[in-house]
MMTF fields as JSON, N, C-alpha, C and O atoms, coordinates in Angstrom:
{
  "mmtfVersion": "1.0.0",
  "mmtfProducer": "UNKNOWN",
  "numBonds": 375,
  "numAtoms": 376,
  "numGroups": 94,
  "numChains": 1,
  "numModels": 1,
  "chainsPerModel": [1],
  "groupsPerChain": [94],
  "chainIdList": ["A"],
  "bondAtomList": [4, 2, 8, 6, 12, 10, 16, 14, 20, 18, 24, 22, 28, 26, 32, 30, 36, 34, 40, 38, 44, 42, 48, 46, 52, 50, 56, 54, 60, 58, 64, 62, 68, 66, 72, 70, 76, 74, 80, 78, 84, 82, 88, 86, 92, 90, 96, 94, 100, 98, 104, 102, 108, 106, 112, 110, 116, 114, 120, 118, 124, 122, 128, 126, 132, 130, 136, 134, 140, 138, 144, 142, 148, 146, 152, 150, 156, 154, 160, 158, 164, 162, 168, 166, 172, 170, 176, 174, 180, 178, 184, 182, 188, 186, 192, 190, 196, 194, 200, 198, 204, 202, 208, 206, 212, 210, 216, 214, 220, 218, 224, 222, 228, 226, 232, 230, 236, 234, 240, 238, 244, 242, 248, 246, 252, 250, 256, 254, 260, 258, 264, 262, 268, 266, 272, 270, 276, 274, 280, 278, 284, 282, 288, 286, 292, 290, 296, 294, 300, 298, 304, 302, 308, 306, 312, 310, 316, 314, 320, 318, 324, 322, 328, 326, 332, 330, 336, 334, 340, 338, 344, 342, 348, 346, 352, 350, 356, 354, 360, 358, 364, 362, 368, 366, 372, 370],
  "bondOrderList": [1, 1, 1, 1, 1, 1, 1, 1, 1, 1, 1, 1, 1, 1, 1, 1, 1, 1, 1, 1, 1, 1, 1, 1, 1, 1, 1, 1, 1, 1, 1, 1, 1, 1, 1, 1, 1, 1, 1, 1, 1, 1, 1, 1, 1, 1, 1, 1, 1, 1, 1, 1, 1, 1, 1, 1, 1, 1, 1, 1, 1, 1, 1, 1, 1, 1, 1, 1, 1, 1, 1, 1, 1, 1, 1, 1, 1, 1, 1, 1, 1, 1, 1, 1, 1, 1, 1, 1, 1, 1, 1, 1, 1],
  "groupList": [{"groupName": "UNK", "atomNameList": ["N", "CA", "C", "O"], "elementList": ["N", "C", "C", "O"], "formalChargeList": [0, 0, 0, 0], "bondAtomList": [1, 0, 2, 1, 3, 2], "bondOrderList": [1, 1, 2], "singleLetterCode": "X", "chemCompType": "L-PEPTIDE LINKING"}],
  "groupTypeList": [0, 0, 0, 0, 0, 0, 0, 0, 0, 0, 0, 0, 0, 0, 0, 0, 0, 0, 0, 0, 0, 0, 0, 0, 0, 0, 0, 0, 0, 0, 0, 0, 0, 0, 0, 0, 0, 0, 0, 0, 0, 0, 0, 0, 0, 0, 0, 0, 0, 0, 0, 0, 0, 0, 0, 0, 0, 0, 0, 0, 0, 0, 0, 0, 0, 0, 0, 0, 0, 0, 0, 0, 0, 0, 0, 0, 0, 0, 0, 0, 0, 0, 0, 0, 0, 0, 0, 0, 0, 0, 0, 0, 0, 0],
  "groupIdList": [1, 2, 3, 4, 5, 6, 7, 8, 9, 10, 11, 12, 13, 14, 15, 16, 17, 18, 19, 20, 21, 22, 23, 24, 25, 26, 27, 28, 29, 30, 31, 32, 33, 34, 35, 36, 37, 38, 39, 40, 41, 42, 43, 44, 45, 46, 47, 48, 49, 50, 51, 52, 53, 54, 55, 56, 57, 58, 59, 60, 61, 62, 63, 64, 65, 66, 67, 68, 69, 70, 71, 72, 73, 74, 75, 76, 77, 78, 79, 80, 81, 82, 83, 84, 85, 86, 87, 88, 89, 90, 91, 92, 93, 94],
  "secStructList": [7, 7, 2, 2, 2, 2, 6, 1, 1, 1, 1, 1, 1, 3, 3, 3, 3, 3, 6, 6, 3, 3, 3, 3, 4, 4, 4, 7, 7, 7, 7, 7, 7, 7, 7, 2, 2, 2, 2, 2, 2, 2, 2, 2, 2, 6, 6, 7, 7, 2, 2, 2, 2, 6, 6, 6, 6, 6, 1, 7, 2, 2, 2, 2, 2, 2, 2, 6, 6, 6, 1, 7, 7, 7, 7, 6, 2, 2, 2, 2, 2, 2, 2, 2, 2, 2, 2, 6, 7, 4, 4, 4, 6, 7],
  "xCoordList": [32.479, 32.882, 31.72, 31.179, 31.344, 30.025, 30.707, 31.815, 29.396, 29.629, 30.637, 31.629, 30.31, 31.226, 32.346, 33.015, 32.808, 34.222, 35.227, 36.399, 34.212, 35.521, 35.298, 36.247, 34.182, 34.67, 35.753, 35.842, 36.602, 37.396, 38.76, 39.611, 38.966, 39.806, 40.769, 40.419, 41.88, 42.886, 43.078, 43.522, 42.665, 43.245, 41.768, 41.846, 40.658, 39.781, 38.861, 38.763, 38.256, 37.427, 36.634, 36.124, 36.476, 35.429, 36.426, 37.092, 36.363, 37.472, 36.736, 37.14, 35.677, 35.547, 34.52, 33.317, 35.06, 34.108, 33.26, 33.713, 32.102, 31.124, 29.887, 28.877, 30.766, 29.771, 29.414, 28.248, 30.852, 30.629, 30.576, 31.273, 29.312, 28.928, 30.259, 30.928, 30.275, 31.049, 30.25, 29.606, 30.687, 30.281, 31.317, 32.468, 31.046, 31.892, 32.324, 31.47, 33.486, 33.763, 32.997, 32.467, 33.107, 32.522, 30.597, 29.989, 30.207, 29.102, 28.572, 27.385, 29.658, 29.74, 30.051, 31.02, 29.427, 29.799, 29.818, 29.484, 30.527, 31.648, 30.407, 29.931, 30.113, 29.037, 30.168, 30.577, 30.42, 30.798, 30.535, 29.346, 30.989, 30.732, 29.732, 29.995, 28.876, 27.838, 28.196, 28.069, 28.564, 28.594, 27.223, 26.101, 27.553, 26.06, 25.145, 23.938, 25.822, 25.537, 24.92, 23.809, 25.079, 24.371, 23.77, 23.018, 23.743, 22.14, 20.924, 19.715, 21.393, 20.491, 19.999, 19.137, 20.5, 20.136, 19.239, 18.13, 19.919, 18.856, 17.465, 16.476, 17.427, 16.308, 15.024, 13.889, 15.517, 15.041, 14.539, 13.686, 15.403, 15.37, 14.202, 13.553, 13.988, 12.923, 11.941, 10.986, 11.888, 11.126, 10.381, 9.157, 11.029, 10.245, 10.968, 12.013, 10.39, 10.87, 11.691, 11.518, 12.613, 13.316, 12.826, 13.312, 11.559, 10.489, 10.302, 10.507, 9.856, 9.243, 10.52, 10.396, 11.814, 12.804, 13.434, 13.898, 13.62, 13.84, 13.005, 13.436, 11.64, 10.973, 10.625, 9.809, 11.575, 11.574, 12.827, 13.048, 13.577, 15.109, 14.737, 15.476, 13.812, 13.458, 14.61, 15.384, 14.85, 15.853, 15.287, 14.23, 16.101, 15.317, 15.513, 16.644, 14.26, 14.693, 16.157, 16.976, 16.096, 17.817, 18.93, 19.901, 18.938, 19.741, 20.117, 21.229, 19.069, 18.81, 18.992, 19.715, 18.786, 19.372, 20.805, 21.47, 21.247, 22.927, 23.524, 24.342, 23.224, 23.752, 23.784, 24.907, 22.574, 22.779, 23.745, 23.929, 24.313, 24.651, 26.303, 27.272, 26.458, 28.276, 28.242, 29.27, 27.358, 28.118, 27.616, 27.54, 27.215, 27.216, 27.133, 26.337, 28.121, 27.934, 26.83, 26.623, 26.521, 25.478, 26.406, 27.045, 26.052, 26.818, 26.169, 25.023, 26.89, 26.173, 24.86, 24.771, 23.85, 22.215, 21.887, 21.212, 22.421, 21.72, 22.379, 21.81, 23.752, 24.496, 24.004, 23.911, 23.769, 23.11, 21.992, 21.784, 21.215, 19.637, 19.649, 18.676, 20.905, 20.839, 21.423, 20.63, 22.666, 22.969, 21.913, 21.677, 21.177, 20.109, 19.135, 18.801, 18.425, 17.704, 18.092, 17.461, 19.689, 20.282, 20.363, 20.48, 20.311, 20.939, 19.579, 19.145, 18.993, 17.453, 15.906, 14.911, 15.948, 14.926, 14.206, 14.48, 13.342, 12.707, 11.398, 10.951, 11.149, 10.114, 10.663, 9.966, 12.092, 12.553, 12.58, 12.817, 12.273, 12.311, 11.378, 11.273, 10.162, 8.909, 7.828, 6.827],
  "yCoordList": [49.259, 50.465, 50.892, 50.057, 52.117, 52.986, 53.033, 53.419, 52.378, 52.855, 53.877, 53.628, 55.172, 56.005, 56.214, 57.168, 55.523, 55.229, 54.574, 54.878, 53.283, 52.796, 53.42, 53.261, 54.242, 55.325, 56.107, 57.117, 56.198, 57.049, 56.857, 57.718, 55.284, 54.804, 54.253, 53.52, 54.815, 54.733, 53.468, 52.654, 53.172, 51.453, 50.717, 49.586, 51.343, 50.449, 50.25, 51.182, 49.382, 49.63, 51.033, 51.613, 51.579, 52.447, 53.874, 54.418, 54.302, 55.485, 56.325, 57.394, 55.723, 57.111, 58.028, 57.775, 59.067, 60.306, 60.301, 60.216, 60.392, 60.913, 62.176, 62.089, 63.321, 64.491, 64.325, 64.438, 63.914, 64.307, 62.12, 61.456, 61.671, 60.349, 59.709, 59.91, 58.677, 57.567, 56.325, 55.871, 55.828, 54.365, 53.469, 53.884, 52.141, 51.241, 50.729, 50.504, 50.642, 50.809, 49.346, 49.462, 48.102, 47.697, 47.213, 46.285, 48.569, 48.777, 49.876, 50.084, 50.47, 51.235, 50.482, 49.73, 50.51, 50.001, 50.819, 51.985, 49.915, 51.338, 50.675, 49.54, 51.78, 51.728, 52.542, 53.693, 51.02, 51.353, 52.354, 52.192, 53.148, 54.029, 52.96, 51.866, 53.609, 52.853, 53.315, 54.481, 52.502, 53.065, 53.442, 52.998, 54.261, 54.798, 53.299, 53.207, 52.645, 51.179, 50.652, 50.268, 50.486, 50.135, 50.603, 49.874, 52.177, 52.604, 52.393, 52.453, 52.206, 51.84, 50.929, 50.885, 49.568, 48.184, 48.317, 47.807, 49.057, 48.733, 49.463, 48.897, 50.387, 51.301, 50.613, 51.077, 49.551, 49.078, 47.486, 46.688, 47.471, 46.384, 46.075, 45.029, 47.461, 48.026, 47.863, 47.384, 48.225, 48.527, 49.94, 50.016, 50.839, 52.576, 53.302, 52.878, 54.378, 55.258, 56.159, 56.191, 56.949, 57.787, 58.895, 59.327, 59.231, 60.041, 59.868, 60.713, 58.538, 57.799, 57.798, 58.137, 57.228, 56.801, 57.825, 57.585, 59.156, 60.315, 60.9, 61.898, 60.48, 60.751, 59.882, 60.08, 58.672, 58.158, 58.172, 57.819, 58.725, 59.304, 60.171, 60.587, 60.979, 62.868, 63.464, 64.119, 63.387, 64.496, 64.357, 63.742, 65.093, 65.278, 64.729, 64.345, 64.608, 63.795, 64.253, 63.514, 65.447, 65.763, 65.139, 64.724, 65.018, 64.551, 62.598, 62.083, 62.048, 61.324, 60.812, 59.822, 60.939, 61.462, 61.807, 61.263, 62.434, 62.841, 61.181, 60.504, 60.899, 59.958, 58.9, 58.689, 58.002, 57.206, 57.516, 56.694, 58.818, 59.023, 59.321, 59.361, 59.438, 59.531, 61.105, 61.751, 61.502, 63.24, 63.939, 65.149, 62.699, 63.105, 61.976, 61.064, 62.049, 60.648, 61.231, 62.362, 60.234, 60.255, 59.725, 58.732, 60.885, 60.848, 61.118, 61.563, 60.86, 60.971, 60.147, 59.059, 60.867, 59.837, 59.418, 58.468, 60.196, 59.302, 57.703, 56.69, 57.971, 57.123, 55.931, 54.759, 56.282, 55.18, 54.732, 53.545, 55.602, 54.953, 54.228, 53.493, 54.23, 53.753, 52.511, 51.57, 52.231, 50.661, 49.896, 48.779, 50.765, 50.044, 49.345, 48.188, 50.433, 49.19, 48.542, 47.613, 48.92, 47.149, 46.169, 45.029, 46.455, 44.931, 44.679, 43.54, 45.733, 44.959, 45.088, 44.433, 45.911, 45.809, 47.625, 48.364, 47.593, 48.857, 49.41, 50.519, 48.2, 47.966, 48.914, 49.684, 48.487, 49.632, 51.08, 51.623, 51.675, 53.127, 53.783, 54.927, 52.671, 53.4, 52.982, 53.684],
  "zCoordList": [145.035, 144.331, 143.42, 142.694, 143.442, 142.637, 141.248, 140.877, 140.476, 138.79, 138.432, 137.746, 138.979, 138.436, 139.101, 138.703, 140.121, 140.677, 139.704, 139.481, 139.017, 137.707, 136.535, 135.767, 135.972, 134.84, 135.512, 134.814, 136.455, 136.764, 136.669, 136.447, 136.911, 137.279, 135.873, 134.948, 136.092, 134.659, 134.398, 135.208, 132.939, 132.238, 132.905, 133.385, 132.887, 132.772, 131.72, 130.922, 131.56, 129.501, 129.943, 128.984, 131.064, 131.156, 130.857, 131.738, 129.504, 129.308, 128.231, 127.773, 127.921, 126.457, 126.834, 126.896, 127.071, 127.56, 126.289, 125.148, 126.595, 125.445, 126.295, 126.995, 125.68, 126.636, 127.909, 128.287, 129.024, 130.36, 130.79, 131.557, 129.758, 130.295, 129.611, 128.598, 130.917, 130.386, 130.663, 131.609, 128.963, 128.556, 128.548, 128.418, 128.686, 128.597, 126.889, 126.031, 126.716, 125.33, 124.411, 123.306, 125.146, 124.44, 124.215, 123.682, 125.033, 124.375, 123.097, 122.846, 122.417, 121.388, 120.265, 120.375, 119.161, 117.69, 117.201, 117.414, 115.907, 114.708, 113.68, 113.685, 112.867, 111.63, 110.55, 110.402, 109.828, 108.536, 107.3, 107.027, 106.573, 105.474, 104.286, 103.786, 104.191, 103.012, 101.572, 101.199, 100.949, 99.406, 98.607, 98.849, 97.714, 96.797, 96.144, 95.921, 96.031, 95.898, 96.916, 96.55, 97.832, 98.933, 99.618, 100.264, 99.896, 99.93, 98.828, 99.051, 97.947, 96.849, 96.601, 95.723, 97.506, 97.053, 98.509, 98.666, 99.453, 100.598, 100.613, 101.079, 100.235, 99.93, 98.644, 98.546, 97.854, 96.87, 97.5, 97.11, 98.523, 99.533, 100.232, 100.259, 100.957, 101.217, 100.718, 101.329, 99.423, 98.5, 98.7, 98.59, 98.941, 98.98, 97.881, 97.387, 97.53, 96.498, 97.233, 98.451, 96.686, 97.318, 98.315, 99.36, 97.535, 98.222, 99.836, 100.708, 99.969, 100.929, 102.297, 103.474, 101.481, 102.175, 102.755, 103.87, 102.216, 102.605, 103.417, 103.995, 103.689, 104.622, 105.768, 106.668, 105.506, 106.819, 107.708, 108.867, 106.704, 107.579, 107.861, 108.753, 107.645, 108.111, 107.352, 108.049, 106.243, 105.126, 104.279, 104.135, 103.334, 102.018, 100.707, 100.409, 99.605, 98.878, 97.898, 97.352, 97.935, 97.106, 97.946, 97.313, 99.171, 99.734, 99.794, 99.91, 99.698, 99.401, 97.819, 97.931, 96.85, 95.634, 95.586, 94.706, 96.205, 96.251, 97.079, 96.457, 97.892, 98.358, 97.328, 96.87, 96.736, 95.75, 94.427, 93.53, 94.469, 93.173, 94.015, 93.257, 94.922, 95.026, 95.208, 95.407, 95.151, 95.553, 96.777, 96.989, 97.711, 99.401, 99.988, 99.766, 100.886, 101.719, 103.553, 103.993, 103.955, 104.66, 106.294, 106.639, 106.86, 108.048, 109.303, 109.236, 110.89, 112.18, 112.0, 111.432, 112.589, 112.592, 111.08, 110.682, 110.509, 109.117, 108.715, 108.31, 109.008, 108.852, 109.89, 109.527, 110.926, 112.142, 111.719, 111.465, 111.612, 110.958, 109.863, 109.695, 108.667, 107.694, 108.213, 108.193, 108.701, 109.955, 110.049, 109.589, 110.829, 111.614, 110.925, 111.181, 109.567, 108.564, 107.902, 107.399, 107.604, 107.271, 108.058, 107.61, 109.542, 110.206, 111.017, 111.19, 111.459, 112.015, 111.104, 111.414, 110.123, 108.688, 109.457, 110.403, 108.465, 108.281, 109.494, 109.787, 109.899, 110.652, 112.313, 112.974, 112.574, 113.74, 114.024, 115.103, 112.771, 112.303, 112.406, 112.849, 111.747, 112.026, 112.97, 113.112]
}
């Protein structure tokens, strides 16, 4: 049976449409909400200035700034990229 014969097939892990493709569910992870606290310890973690760190997410430093302070939370790719230099370090990004 062809790959996309069992994305088809009802009650198999292969069910979550993502834009047309289907993936198998347990190759998707859930990335937790980061508190203003913990972008802050990781970024210091780092050791970069906000400046820096905002330019290695590609946003900006107000935005960056709003996040450490609680009056924007950081969502979609930012939210992933921010995952990612917590659990594999800074070195994957750039």
């Amino acid at each position: 049976m062809a790959l996309w014969e069992r994305a088809w097939r009802p009650g198999s892990l292969w069910g979550r449409a993502c834009s047309r493709l289907f993936i198998p569910c347990n190759w998707l992870t859930t990335i937790a909400v980061m508190t203003p606290a913990q972008i802050r310890a990781l970024r210091k973690r780092c050791r970069l200035s906000q400046a820096v760190f905002a330019s290695v997410l590609n946003t900006s430093l107000s935005t960056v700034q709003k996040w450490e302070t609680g009056a924007k939370r950081p969502g979609g790719p930012s939210l992933k990229l921010l995952s990612l230099i917590e659990r594999k370090g800074l070195d994957v990004v750039l």
